[in-house]
TIRO-596551 format. One line per field, with one value per residue (C-alpha): x, y, z; residue number from 1. Coordinates in steps of 0.2 Angstrom, whole numbers, plus 5000, padded with zeros to 4 digits. Last residue first. Example, Ala and Ser with C-alpha at 12.3 -4.5 7.8 and 13.67 -1.06 7.14 Angstrom:
TIRO-596551
X	[5068; 5062] .
Y	[4995; 4978] .
Z	[5036; 5039] .
nr	[2; 1] .
END
This chain:
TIRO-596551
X	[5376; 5390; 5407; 5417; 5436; 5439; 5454; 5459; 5458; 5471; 5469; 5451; 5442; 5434; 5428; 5438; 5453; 5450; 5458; 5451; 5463; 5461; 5471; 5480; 5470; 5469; 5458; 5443; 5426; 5411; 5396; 5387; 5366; 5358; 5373; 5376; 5354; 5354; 5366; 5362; 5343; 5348; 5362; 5351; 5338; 5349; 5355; 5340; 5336; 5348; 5349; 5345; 5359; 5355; 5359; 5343; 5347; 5357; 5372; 5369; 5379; 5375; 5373; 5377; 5362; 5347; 5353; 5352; 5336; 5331; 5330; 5313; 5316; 5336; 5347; 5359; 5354; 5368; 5382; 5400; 5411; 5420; 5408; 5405; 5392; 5390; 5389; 5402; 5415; 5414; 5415; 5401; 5403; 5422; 5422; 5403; 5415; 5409; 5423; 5422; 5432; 5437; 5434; 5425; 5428; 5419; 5418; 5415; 5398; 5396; 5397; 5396; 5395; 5405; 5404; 5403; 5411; 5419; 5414; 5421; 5410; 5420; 5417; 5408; 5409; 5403; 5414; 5408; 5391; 5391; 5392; 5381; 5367; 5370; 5370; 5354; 5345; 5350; 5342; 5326; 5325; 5307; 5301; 5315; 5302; 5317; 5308; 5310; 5292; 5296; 5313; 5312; 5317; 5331; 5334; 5332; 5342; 5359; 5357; 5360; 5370; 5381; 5379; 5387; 5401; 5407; 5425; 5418; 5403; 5412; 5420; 5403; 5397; 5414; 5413; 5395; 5396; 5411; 5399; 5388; 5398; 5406; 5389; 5380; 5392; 5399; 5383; 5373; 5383; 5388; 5370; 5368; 5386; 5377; 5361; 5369; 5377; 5362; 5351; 5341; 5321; 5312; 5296; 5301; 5292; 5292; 5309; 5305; 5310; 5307; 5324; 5330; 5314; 5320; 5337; 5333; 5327; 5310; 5299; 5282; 5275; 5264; 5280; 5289; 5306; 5323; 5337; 5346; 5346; 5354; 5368; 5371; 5368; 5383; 5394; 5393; 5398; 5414; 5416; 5415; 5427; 5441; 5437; 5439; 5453; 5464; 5456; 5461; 5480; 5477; 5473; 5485; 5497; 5483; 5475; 5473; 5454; 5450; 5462; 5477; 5483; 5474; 5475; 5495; 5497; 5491; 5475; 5471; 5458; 5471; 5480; 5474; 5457; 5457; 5463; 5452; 5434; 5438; 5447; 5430; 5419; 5433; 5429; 5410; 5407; 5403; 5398; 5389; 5372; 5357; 5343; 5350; 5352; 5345; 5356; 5374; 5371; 5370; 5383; 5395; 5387; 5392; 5409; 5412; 5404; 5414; 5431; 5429; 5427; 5440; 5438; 5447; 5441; 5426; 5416; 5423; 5422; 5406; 5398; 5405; 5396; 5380; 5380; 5386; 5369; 5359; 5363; 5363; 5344; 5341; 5344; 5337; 5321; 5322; 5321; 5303; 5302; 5316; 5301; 5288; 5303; 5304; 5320; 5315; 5305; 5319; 5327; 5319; 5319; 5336; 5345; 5333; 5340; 5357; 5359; 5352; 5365; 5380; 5380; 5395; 5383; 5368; 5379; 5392; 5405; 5405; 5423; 5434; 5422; 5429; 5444; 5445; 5429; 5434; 5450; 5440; 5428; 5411; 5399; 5394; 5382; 5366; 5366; 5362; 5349; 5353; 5370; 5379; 5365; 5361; 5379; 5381; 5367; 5374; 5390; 5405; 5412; 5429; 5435; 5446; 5455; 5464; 5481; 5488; 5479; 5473; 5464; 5448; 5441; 5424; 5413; 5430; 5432; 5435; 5444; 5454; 5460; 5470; 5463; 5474; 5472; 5457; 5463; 5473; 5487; 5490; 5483; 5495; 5509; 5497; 5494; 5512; 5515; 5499; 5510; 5506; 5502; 5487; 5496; 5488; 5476; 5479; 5467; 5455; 5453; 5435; 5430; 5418; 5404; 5407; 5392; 5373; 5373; 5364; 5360; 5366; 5364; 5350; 5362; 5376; 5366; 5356; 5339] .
Y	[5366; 5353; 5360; 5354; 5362; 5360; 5353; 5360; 5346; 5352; 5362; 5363; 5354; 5364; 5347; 5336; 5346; 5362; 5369; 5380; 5389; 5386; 5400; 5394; 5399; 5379; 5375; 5383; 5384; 5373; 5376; 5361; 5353; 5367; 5370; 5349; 5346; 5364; 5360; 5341; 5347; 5361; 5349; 5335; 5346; 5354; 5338; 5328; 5345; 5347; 5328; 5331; 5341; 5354; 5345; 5351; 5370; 5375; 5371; 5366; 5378; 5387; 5409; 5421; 5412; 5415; 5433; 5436; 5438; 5453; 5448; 5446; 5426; 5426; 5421; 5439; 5438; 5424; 5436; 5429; 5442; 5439; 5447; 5461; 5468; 5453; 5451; 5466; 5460; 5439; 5431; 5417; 5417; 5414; 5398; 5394; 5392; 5391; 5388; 5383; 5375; 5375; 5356; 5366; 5384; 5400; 5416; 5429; 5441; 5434; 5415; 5412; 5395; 5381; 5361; 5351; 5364; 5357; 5360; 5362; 5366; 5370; 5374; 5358; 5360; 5379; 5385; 5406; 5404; 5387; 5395; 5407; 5394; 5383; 5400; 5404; 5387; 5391; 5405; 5398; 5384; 5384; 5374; 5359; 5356; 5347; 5332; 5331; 5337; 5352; 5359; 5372; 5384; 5374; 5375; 5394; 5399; 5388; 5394; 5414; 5409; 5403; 5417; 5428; 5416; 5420; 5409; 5395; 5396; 5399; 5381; 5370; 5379; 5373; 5357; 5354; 5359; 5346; 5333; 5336; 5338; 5321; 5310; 5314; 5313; 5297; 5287; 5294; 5291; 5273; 5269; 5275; 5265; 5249; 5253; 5255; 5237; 5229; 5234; 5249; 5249; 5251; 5258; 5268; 5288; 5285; 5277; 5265; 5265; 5249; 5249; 5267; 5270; 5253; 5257; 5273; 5270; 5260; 5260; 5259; 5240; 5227; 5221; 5218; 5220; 5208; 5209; 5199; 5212; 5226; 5213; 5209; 5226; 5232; 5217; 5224; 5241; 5235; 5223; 5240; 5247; 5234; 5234; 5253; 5254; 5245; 5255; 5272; 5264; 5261; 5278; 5288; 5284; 5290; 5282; 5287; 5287; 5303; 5313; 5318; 5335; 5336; 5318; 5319; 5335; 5327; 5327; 5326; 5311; 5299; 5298; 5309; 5309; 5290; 5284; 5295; 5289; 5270; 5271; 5279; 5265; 5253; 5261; 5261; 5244; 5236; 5249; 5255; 5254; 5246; 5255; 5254; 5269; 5281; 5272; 5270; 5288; 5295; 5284; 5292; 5309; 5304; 5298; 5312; 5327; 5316; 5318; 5336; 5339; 5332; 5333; 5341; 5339; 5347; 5333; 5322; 5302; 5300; 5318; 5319; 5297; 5304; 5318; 5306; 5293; 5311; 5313; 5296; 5297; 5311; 5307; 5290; 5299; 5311; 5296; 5297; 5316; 5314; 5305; 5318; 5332; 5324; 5313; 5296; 5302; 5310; 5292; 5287; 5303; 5308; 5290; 5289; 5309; 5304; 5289; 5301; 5313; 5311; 5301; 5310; 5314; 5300; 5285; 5278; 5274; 5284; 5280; 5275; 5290; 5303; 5310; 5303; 5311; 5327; 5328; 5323; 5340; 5335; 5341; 5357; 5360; 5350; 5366; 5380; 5387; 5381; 5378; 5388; 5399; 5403; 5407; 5418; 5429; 5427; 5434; 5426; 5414; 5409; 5405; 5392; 5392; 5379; 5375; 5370; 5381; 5399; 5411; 5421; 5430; 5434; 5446; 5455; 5455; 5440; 5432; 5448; 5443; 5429; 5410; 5394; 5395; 5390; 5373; 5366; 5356; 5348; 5363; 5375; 5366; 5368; 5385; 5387; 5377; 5388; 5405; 5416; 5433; 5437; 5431; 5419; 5425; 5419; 5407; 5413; 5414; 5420; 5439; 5440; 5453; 5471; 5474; 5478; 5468; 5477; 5466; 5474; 5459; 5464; 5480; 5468; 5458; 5475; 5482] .
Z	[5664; 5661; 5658; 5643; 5640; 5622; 5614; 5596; 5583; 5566; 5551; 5552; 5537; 5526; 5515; 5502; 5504; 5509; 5524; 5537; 5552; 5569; 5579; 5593; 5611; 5615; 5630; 5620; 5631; 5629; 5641; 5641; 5642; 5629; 5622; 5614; 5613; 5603; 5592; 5587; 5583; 5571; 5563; 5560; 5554; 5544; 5538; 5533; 5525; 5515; 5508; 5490; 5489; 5474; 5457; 5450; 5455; 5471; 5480; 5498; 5507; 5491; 5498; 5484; 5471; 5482; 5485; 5503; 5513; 5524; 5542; 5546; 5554; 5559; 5545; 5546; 5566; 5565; 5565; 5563; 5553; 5539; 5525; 5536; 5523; 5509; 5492; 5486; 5498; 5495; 5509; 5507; 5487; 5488; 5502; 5491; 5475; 5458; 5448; 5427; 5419; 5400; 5391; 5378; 5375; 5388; 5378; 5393; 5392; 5410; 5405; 5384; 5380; 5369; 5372; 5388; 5400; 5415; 5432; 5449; 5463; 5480; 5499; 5501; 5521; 5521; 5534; 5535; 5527; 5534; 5551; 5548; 5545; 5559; 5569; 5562; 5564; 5583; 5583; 5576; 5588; 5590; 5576; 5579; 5597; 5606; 5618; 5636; 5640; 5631; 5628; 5617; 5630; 5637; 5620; 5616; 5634; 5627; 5609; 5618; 5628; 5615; 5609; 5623; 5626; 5606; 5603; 5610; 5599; 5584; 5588; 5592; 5575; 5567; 5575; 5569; 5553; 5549; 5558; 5547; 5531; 5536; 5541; 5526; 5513; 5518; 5523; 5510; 5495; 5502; 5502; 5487; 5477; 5487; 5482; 5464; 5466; 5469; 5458; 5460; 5458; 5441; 5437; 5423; 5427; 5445; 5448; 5462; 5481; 5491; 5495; 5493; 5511; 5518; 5518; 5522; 5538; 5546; 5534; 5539; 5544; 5535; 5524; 5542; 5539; 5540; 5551; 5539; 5526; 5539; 5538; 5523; 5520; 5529; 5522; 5504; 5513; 5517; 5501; 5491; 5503; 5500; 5480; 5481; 5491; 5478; 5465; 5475; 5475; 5456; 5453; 5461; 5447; 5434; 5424; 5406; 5401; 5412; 5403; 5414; 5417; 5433; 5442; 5433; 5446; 5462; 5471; 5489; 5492; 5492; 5507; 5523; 5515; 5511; 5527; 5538; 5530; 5531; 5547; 5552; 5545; 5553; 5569; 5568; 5561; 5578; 5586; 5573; 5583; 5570; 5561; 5544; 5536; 5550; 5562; 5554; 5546; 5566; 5572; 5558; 5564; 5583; 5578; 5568; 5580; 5595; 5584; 5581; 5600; 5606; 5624; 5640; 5657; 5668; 5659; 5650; 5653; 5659; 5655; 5638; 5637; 5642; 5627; 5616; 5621; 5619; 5602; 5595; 5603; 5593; 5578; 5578; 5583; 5570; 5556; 5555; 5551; 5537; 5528; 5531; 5526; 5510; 5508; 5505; 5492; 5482; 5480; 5463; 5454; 5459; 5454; 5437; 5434; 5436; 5426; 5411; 5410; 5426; 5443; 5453; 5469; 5467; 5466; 5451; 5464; 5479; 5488; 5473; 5463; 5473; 5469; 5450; 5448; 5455; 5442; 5430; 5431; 5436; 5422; 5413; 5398; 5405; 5417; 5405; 5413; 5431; 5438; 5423; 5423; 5439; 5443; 5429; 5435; 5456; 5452; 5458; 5444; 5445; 5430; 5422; 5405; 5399; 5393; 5410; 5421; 5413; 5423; 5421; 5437; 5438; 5448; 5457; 5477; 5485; 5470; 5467; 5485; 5481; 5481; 5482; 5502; 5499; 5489; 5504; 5507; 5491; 5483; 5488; 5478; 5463; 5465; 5465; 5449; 5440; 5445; 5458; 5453; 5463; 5480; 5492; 5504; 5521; 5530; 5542; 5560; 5569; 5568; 5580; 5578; 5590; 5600; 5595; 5579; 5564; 5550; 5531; 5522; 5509; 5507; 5500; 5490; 5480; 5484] .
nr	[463; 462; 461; 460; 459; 458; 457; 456; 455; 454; 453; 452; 451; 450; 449; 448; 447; 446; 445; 444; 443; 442; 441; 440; 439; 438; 437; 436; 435; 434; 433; 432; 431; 430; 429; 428; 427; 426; 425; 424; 423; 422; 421; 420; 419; 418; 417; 416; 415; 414; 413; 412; 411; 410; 409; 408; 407; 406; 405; 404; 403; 402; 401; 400; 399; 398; 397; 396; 395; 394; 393; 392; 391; 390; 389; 388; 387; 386; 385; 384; 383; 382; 381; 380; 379; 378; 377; 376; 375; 374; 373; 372; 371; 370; 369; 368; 367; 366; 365; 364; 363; 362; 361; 360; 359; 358; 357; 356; 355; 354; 353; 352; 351; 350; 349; 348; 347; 346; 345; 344; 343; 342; 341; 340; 339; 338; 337; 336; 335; 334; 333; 332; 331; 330; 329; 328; 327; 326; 325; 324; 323; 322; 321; 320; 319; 318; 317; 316; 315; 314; 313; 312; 311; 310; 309; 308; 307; 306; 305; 304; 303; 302; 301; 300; 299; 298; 297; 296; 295; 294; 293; 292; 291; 290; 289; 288; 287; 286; 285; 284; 283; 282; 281; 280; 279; 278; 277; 276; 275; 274; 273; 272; 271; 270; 269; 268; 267; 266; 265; 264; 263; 262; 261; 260; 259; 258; 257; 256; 255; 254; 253; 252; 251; 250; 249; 248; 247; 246; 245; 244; 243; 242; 241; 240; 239; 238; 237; 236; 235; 234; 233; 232; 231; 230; 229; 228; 227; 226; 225; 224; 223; 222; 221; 220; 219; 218; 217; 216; 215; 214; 213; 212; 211; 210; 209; 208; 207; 206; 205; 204; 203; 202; 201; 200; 199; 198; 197; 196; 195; 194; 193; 192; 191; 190; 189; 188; 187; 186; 185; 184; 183; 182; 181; 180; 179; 178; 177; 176; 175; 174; 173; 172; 171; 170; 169; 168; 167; 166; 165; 164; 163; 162; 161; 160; 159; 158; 157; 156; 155; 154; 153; 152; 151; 150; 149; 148; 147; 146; 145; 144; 143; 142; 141; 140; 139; 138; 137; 136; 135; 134; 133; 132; 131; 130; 129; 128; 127; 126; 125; 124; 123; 122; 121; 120; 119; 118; 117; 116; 115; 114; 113; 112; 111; 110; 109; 108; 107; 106; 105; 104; 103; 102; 101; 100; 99; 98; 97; 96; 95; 94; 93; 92; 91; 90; 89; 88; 87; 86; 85; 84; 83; 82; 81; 80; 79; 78; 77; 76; 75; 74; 73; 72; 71; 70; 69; 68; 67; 66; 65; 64; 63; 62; 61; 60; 59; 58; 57; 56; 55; 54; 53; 52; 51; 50; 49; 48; 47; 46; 45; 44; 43; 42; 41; 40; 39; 38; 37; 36; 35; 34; 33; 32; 31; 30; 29; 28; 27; 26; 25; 24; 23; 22; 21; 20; 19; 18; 17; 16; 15; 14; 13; 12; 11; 10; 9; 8; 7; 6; 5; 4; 3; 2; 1] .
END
């Protein structure tokens, strides 16, 4: 049964078809796409991209490919993985804010990270950091009714304050009201200034800095000492040694690498917990708001979430195991916004990708934005229907749908986040009806994440 068959879901109305950014031009030259990228790598992509396997291109003396097909796929980010790396361009971007932690870690420094922190991420782990979850949720619910209800509200910036809090409380188990704000200023000054990369961050080696280099060091030194204070304090609040852990700080401190024995040091914890903090709390809360937008634009499932949590709503607490729909529409959504919407890799030495020669240093594209929409993966690729994830639907390929990537370097906190997500959701519908104020189109960018091009206002009504 092929991909796009596997997708084929009937819907018993017409799906909706939410805003999407234009298709750029198959012959646009390597300067254009590069104007385009300062704004916006999607909009870099022409429709050849959404409908061939692989598409070869040159950029500045190397070849790149976008790779569509879920065989090379596999092997680039499976079989043959060791092979490719973060690109320099990507590390530039994001090392000021993530160091040498878990995401951009490479070779052997990367396998002690995984090993040692994949236990604070089991489901039984995640399981004791619900109620941290849960009780952000309900505090941002109280303070829409306060200061929001019947009125209009930014709904972007309560998912990112409310997943900011989130990451503040499963890490260290204290309210971020103190930290919160400059957390955020944190966050929002390096994506509106230094995350977006210019031509020299490309056509540089990684050895030559670059002139955006020395403003991301600057921030570097500033958010290094930021964090430095975090776990001062979260340190001073001491633990009981008889108890459970409490957070992750708890679960990375106590964590050893279970082939060497050895724990992080201090700056590598510092580099993790900045990892999970920023990662975490911005592809969440980028989920959210586009699931919390689709919903606006589709009353009918909307509904449907709002009956499946009042549903699942036993005794006051959210039974996660019930809230298949909603799962579904978290899923759809990061079919259609999947927040990393890009993995960029550069070839280590010679292979052969799709029957194609592929030379060292050339790079190869995997990107879930293509993958998600693509026309010979998927039936209505640009349509919202959640039955597609429903429980008996028939599965896509495992290798057409990466919200989370896949292989070894598959996000080690997927399910933190889904469950996250699933419960957030379900807990926002199940006690609102959200409706757009603003009937402009939101349009995706990529930058960092699919970030919409601007906050609509929402009208929020309680239930």
């Amino acid at each position: 049964m092929s991909t796009a068959e596997t997708c084929d879901i009937p819907v018993t109305r017409q799906p909706l078809v939410p805003p999407s950014p234009p298709r750029a031009p198959d012959n646009m030259t390597a300067f254009g796409r590069m104007a385009l990228m300062r704004d916006s790598a999607i909009a870099t992509w022409g429709q050849r991209a959404y409908e061939e396997d692989i598409v070869k291109g040159r950029f500045f003396g190397r070849s790149s490919f976008i790779v569509n097909t879920p065989d090379a796929i596999r092997h680039v980010l499976i079989d043959n993985y060791e092979n490719y790396r973060r690109t320099p361009a990507g590390y530039r971007v994001l090392k000021p804010v993530l160091g040498e932690g878990l995401l951009i870690a490479e070779g052997r420094a990367w396998k002690h990270q995984r090993r040692t922190l994949s236990p604070a991420f089991t489901p039984r782990a995640v399981a004791t950091l619900i109620p941290h979850m849960v009780a952000v949720t309900e505090q941002t619910i109280a303070k829409i009714k306060a200061a929001h209800s019947n009125g209009p509200v930014d709904l972007r910036e309560m998912m990112q304050r409310m997943t900011l809090e989130i990451a503040g409380r499963t890490m260290f188990s204290f309210e971020m009201e103190r930290h919160g704000t400059t957390l955020r200023d944190f966050v929002m000054e390096y994506g509106r200034n230094l995350a977006r990369p210019h031509l020299l961050d490309l056509m540089l080696p990684l050895s030559w800095p670059s002139p955006q280099d020395f403003a991301r060091a600057r921030f570097r030194k500033r958010w290094t000492r930021f964090v430095a204070i975090l776990m001062a304090e979260r340190r001073a609040a001491g633990k009981n040694d008889r108890a459970p852990p409490r957070d992750l700080f708890d679960l990375m401190g106590a964590a050893r690498d279970p082939e060497t024995g050895s724990a992080f040091t201090d700056a590598q914890l510092g580099d993790e917990v900045a990892t999970m903090i920023l990662a975490g709390h911005e592809t969440t809360a980028t989920a959210l708001f586009w699931s919390l937008y689709l919903l606006a634009l589709d009353p009918v499932t909307q509904q449907q979430v709002a009956v499946e949590a009042n549903g699942a709503n036993a005794n006051g607490a959210l039974d996660i195991e019930q809230l298949k729909f909603t799962r579904a529409v978290i899923d759809e959504t990061m079919r259609l916004y999947p927040p990393a919407f890009l993995v960029a890799r550069a070839a280590i030495a010679p292979d052969t990708v799709a029957g194609l020669p592929v030379r060292k240093n050339d790079v190869i594209l995997i990107a879930p934005w293509l993958l998600h929409r693509h026309e010979k993966l998927w039936r209505d690729p640009n349509a919202f229907i959640p039955q597609r994830f429903m429980p008996g639907a028939p599965p896509a390929d495992r290798f057409a749908y990466l919200p989370f990537g896949v292989g070894p370097r598959i996000c080690i906190g997927a399910h933190f986040a889904l469950v996250e997500a699933t419960l957030a959701l379900a807990k926002l519908i199940g006690a609102f009806r959200i409706e757009l104020l603003d009937k402009e189109p939101v349009v995706p960018v990529g930058v960092v994440t699919t970030q919409p091009d601007r906050s609509p206002m929402f009208a929020v009504t309680s239930r």
